[in-house]
C-alpha positions in Angstrom: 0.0 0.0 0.0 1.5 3.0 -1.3 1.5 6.1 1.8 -0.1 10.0 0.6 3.1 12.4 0.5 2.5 15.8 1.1 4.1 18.9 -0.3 3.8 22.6 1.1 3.9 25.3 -2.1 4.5 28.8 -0.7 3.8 30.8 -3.9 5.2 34.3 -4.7 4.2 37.3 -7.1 2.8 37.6 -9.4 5.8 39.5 -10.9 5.8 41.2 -14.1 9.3 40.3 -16.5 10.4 43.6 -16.0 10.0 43.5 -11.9 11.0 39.6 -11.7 14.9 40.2 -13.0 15.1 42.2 -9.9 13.4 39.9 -7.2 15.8 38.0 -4.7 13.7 35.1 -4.9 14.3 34.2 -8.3 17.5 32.8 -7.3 15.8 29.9 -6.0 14.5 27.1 -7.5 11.1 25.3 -7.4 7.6 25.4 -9.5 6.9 28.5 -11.7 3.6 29.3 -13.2 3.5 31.7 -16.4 0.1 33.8 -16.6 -1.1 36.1 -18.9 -3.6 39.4 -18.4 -5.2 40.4 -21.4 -8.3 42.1 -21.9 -8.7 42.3 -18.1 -8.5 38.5 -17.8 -6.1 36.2 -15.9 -5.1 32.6 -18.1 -2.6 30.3 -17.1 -0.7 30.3 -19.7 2.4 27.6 -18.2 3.4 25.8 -15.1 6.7 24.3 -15.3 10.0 23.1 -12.7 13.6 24.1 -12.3 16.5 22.8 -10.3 18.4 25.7 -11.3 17.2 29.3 -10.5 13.6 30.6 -11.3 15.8 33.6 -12.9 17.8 31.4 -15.7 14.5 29.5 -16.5 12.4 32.4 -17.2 15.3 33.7 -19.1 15.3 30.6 -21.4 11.2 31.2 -22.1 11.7 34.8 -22.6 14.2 34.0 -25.2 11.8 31.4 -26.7 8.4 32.3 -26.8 7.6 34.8 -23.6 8.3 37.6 -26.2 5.7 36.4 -28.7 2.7 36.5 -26.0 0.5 39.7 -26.4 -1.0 41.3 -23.2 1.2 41.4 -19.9 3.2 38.4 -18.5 2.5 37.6 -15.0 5.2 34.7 -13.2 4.1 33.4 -9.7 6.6 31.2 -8.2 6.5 28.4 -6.0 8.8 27.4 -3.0 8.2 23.3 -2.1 8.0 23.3 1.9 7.3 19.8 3.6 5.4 19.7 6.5 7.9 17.2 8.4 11.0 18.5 7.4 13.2 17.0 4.5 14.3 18.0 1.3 12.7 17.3 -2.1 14.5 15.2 -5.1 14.6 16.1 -8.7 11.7 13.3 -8.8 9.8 14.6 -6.1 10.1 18.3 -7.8 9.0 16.4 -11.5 5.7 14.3 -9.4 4.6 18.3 -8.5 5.1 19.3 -11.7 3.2 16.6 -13.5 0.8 16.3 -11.3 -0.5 20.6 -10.9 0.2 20.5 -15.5 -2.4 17.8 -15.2 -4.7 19.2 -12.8 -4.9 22.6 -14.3 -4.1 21.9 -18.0 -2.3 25.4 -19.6 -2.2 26.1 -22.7 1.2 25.9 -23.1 2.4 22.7 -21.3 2.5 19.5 -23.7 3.2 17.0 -21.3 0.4 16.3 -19.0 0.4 12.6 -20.0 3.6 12.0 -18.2 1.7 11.7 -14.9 -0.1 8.6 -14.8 -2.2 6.6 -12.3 -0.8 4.5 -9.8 3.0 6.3 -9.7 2.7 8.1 -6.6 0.2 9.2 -4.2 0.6 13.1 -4.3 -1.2 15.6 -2.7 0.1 19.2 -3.2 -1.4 22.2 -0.8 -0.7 25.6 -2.4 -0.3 28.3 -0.3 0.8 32.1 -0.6 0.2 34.3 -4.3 -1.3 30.9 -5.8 -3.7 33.3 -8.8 -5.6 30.5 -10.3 -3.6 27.4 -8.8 -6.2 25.3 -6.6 -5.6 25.5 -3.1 -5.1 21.5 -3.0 -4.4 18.8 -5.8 -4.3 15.1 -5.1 -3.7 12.4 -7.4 -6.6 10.5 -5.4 -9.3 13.3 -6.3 -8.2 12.9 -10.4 -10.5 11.7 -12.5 -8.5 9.0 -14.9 -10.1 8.9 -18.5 
């Protein structure tokens, strides 16, 4: 029988690009999330993981498409926090990923399908600057088609 791990996300922002470069915080590393406000509306756009700094990963998308996106880019970013100590792996940090691109489906991501059933049980509570993130994800609340 497979045990329910929990991760903590303390989200930050939403920074525009302009204000990000010159956030301390983007020197860490975690989950990111990539919205867009256009028209007065909020989308989420990407969510995506980095083991390097938030700051060199949003370089790379603002290199590659970031630039291309009309209306105002909005980046919210996610600190992993577990509620009995520890430290998260690379796989840990992937699970989260998969699981909230799955959950929330942006328009952006194209690998949803890489979380499937029975991997891990998951449960990810979001806490802090979340925008449109749900507050709590679970791999045992998904609906599997």
């Amino acid at each position: 029988m497979k045990v329910m791990t929990t991760v903590h996300i303390r989200w930050f922002g939403a920074y525009s690009l302009d204000d990000f470069y010159n956030r301390e915080i983007t020197l860490n590393k975690g989950i990111y999330a990539i919205y867009r406000v256009y028209g007065g509306k909020e989308t989420l756009l990407y969510i995506g993981k980095t083991k390097r700094s938030f700051m060199q990963r949003i370089n790379e998308h603002n290199k590659d498409w970031l630039g291309n996106v009309r209306g105002q880019i909005k980046i919210r970013l996610g600190i992993l926090e577990f509620p009995n100590g520890g430290k998260y792996s690379e796989k840990k940090l992937a699970d989260v990923e998969s699981l909230l691109i799955l959950w929330h489906s942006p328009v952006e991501n194209t690998k949803s399908l890489e979380y499937y059933r029975g991997r891990v049980k998951l449960e990810v509570i979001n806490m802090g600057r979340k925008g449109l993130i749900a507050k709590k994800v679970s791999t045992e609340d998904l609906v599997w088609a």
